[in-house]
ZAKEVEX-13978 format. One line per field, with one value per residue (C-alpha): residue number from 0; residue in one letter; x, y, z. Coordinates in steps of 0.5 Angstrom, whole numbers, plus 500, padded with zeros to 3 digits. Layout:
residues N
vexdren (NUM_...) .
kolke (a_...) .
u (X_...) .
v (Y_...) .
w (Z_...) .
//
This chain:
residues 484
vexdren (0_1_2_3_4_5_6_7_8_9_10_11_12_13_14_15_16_17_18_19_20_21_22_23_24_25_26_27_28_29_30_31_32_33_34_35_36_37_38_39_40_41_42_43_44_45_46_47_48_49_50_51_52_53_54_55_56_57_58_59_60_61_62_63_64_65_66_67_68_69_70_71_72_73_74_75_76_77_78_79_80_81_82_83_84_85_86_87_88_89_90_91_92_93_94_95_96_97_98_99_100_101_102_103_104_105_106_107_108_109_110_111_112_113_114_115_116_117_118_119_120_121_122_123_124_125_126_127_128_129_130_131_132_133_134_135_136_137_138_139_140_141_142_143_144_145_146_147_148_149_150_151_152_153_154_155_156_157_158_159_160_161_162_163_164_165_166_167_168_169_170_171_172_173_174_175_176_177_178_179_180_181_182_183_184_185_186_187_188_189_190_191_192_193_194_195_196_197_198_199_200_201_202_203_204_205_206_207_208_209_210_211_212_213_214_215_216_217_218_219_220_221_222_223_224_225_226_227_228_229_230_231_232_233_234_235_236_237_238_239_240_241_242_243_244_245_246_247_248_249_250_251_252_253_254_255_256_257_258_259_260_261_262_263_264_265_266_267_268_269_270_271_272_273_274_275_276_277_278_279_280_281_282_283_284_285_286_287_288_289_290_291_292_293_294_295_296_297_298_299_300_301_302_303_304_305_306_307_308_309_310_311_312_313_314_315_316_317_318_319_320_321_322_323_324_325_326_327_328_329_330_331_332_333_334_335_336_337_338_339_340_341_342_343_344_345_346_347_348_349_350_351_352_353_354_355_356_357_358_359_360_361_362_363_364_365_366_367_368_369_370_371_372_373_374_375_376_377_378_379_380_381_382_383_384_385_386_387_388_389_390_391_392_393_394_395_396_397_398_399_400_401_402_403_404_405_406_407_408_409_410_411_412_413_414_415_416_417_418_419_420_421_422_423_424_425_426_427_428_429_430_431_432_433_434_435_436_437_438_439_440_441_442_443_444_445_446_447_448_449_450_451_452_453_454_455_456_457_458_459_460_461_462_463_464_465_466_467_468_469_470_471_472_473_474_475_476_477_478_479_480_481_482_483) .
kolke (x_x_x_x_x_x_x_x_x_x_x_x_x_x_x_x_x_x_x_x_x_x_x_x_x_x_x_x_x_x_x_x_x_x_x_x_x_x_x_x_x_x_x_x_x_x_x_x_x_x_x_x_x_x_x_x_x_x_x_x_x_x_x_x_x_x_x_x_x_x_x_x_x_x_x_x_x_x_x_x_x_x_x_x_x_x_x_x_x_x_x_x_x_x_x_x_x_x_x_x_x_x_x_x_x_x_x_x_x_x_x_x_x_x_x_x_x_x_x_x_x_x_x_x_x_x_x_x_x_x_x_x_x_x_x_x_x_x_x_x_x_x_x_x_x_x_x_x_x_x_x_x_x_x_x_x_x_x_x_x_x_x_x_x_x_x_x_x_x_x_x_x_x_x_x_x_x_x_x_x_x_x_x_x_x_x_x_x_x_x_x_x_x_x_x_x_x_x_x_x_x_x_x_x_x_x_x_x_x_x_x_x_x_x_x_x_x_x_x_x_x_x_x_x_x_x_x_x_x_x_x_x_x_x_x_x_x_x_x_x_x_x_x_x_x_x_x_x_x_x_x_x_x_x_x_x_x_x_x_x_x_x_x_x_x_x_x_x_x_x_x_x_x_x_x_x_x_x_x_x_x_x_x_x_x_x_x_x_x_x_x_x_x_x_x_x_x_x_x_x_x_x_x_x_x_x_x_x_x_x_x_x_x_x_x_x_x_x_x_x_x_x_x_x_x_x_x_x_x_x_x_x_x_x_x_x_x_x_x_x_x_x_x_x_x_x_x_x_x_x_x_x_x_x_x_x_x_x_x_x_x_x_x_x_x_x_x_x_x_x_x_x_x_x_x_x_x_x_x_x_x_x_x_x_x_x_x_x_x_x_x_x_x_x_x_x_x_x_x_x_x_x_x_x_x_x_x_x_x_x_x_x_x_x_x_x_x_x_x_x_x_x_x_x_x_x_x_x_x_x_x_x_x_x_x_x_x_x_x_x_x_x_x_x_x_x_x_x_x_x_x_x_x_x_x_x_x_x_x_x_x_x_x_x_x_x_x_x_x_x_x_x_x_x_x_x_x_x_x_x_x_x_x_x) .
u (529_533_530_532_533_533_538_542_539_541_539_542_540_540_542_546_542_538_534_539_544_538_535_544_546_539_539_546_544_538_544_543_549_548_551_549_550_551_555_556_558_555_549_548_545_542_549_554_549_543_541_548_551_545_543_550_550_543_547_552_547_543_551_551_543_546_551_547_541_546_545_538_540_546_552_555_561_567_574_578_580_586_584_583_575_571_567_562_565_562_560_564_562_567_563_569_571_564_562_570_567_561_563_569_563_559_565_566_559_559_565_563_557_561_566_560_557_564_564_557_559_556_559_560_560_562_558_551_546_540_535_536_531_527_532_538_542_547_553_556_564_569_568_564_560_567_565_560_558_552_549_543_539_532_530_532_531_531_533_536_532_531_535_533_527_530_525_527_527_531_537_542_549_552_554_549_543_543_540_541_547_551_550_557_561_560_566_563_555_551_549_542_540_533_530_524_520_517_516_521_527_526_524_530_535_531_532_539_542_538_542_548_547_545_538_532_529_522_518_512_506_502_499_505_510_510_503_501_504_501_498_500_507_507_505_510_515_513_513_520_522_519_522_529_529_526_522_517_514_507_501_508_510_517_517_524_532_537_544_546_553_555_548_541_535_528_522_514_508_506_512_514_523_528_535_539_547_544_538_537_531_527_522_521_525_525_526_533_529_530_534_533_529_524_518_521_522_514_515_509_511_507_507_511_516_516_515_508_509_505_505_511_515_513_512_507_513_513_521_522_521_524_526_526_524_524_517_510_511_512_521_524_530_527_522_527_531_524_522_529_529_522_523_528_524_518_522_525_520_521_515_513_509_506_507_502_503_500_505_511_514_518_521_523_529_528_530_525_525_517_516_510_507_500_493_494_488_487_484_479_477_476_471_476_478_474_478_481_486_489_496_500_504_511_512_508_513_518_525_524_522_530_533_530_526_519_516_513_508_505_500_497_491_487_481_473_472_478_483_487_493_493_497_502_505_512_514_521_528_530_524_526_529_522_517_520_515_509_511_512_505_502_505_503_497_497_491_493_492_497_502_501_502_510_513_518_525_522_524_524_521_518_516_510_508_505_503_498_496_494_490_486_485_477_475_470_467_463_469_475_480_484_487_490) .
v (751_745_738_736_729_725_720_721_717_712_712_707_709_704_706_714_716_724_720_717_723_728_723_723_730_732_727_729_736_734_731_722_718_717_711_711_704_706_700_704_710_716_720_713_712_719_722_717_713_718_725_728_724_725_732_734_730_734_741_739_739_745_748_745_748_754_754_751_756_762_764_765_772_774_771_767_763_762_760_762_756_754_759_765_765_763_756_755_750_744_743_737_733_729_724_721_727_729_722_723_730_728_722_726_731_726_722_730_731_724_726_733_729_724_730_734_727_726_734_732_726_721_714_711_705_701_695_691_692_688_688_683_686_692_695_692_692_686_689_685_689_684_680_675_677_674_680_683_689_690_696_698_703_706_709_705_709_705_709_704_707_703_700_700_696_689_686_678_679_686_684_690_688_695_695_696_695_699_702_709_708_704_710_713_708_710_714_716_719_713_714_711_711_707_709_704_708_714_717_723_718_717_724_727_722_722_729_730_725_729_735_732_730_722_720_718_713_714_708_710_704_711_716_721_722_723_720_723_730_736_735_742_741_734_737_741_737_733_738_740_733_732_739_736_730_725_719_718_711_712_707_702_697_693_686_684_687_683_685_684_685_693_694_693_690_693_688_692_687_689_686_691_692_697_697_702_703_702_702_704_701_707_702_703_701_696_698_695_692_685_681_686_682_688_683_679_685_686_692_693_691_692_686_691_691_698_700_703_709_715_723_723_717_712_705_700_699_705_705_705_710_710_715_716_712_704_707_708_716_721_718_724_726_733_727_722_730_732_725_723_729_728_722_724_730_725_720_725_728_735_739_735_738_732_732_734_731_737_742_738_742_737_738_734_737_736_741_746_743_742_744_743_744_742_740_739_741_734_734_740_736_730_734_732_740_746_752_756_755_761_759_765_764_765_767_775_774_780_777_771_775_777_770_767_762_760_754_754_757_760_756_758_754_757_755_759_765_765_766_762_760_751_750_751_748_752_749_754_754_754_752_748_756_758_754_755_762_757_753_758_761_754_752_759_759_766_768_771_779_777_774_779_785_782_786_782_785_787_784_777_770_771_777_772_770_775_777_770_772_779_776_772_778_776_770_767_762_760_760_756_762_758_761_758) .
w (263_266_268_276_278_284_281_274_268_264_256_252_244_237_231_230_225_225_230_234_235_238_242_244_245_248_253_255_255_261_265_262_262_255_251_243_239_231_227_220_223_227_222_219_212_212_212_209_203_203_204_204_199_195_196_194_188_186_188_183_179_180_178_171_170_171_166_161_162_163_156_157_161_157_160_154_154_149_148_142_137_133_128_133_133_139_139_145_150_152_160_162_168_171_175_179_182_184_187_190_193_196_200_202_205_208_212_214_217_221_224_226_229_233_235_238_242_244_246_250_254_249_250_242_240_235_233_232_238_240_245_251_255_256_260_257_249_248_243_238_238_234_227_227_234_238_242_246_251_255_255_261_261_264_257_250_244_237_230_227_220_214_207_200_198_194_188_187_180_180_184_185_182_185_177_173_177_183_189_191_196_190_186_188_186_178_175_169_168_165_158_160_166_167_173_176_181_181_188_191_190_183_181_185_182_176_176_177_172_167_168_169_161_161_158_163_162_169_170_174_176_176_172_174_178_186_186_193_192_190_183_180_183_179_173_172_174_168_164_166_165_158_156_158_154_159_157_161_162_166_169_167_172_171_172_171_171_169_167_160_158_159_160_163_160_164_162_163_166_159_155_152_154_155_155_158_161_168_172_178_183_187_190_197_203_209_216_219_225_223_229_234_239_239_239_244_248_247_242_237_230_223_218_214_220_222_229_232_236_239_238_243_240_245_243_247_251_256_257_249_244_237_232_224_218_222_225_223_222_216_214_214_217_220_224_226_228_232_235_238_241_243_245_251_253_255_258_262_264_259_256_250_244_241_234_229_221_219_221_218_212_206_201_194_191_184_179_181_188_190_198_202_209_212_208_201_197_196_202_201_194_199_204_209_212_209_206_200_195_191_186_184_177_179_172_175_181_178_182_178_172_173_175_169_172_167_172_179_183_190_193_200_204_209_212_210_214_219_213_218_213_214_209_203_196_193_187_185_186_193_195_201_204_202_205_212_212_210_216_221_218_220_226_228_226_223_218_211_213_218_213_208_213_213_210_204_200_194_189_191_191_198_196_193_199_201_195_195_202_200_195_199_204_203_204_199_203_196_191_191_191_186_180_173) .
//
């Protein structure tokens, strides 16, 4: 459809995140003059410090599990020695070149996302913007703040995303103590890494170091991993981790970091200490929203600074919205994506569809990946939503049987009676492409029959969705449906 205006649009846009180059390249799509501010680089942290360097990293991983695990289906690697008989070689990771690769990648994707701004007629630039008004954003252009430029605009979108949470008494080095951005600084993998924090940061890197060949050492303040995820996800999580040679340390919470020599030293509120080639601190982040002018502009902060926004993006100022992780929505890329382009379409008076946190689907790329879309069984067991739950084994799935993979599950919800599907968990490789189904199923509110008459390519993975949703074709209105 196209959007008609009597005049043409201004919309000014802080921070080139995922949030911010949708809000860009929609609202040049709608016909706006479009300017955007970015100070690091267009993609921001996602693309050049976090989920694209990360994701990489993590990929990089996933290859070396597969040589490793390759004798499992038969595949044997050897090269003949000195005396003419084969010996198993070594699989060797060269960390340098790795880190080298996977910026390479990510300065590649920031310019392939400020060449499609340019294409769409965005105005870039460079530098650190605050707001002087509602309707205006002063930018700082040279060293030192000795130039500016001014920006007005009917719409101001903020994505300015969020940093690395610092503890006083575990301040980064960007040596041996480290945050998630510094970690591509490293040439060789660390002998042991101790990792503080135990959410999807710490459990993805976590996991990735471990199967690049260092000890880990996860600190975790709860009782298991990714507290707030799936249960059976986290537990199988646990296992593999353990399986793999990691030390876990739960309901363990670090009081202090400190550099000591070559090494790190991690001390637990309980007194006991661990001492580790590096230590990379998972505990959170900031919003970048410090020195902004929001408040003074009137836009509604929280204590923890992040910026209060509505279904649609909007904050308490009507002409500004904000996108991504500096808000008080779900901080994932996809979202910042949606809300920026969600932003623009309110503004400028497109079809909005608010959204709905029960519809987002996520994933956490740990080895098996663990995804999830909708109402977690959690919430059946608290009495917040009625409905189902139904787990199937990946282990009966006949495709995994043949790939080798021993850990994961299938888990459907569906609401008692209707059978209408209103959530889902995946724990398996790949489990990112898989959950996709899920979601559409969700979004769609399609029931299990409906799933299930789809036909899948047998054999595969998704093969076990509608083997899940046949399994559920009656719905007992009086049982859990769950099997162990």
């Amino acid at each position: 459809m196209s959007v008609s205006f009597e005049r043409t649009q201004s919309v000014a846009i802080l921070g080139g995140g995922p949030g911010g180059y949708e809000a860009a390249l929609a609202a040049a799509q709608l016909g706006a003059d479009v300017t955007l501010i970015e100070r690091a680089g267009v993609g921001g942290s996602a693309v050049l410090t976090d989920v694209v360097p990360s994701k990489s990293l993590i990929a990089t991983a996933d290859a070396a599990v597969a040589i490793s695990e390759a004798s499992d289906l038969g595949v044997q690697f050897f090269v003949r020695g000195g005396d003419g008989r084969p010996s198993k070689p070594q699989v060797a990771i060269n960390l340098a070149a790795v880190n080298k690769r996977l910026l390479a990648l990510a300065r590649q994707q920031s310019e392939d996302m400020r060449a499609a701004l340019i294409e769409a007629g965005v105005r870039i630039i460079a530098g650190h913007g605050r707001l002087e008004s509602r309707t205006a954003v002063v930018v700082s252009t040279g060293p030192g703040g000795t130039d500016f430029d001014r920006v007005e605009a009917d719409t101001l979108v903020v994505s300015v995303g969020a940093s690395p949470r610092e503890l006083p008494n575990a301040l980064p080095d960007g040596e041996r103590i480290l945050t998630w951005t510094q970690l591509y600084n490293m040439t060789a993998v660390p002998e042991h890494l101790i990792v503080v924090g135990s959410g999807v940061t710490g459990a993805e890197f976590a996991s990735a170091y471990m199967n690049l060949g260092a000890k880990v050492t996860l600190v975790s303040s709860r009782d298991q991993v990714l507290p707030g995820e799936d249960a059976d996800g986290a537990a199988v999580l646990e296992r593999v981790f353990q399986r793999g040679g990691m030390t876990l340390l739960a309901k363990a919470r670090a009081d202090r970091v400190e550099r000591i020599g070559d090494g790190v030293r991690v001390t637990l509120s309980d007194g006991r200490t661990i001492e580790g080639s590096h230590c990379l601190m998972a505990v959170g982040s900031i919003p970048n929203t410090a020195g902004l002018g929001l408040e003074e502009a009137g836009v509604q902060l929280t204590e923890s600074g992040h910026i209060r926004v509505n279904r649609v993006a909007r904050t308490s100022v009507p002409n500004i919205y904000a996108a991504g992780d500096c808000t008080t929505f779900v901080p994932l890329a996809s979202v910042a994506s949606m809300q920026g382009r969600m932003a623009v379409f309110h503004a400028m008076g497109d079809i909005v569809i608010p959204l709905d946190r029960t519809r987002i689907s996520a994933n956490i790329f740990t080895q098996p990946e663990i995804a999830a879309v909708g109402w977690t069984e959690r919430d059946i067991e608290d009495g917040v939503i009625e409905g189902v739950v139904h787990k199937l084994p990946l282990v009966a799935n006949a495709r995994a049987k043949m790939m080798g993979i021993k850990d994961g599950f299938i888990k459907l919800i569906a609401r008692h009676g209707s059978g209408t599907v209103i959530g889902g968990v995946i724990v398996a490789p790949k489990a990112s492409e898989l959950i996709y189904p899920l979601a559409m199923a969700v979004e769609r509110r399609l029931t299990v029959d409906q799933v299930a008459r789809v036909f899948a390519v047998y054999p595969s993975l998704s093969a076990g969705i509608t083997d899940s949703a046949r399994a559920m074709h009656v719905v007992d209105p009086n049982g859990s449906g769950q099997e162990d």
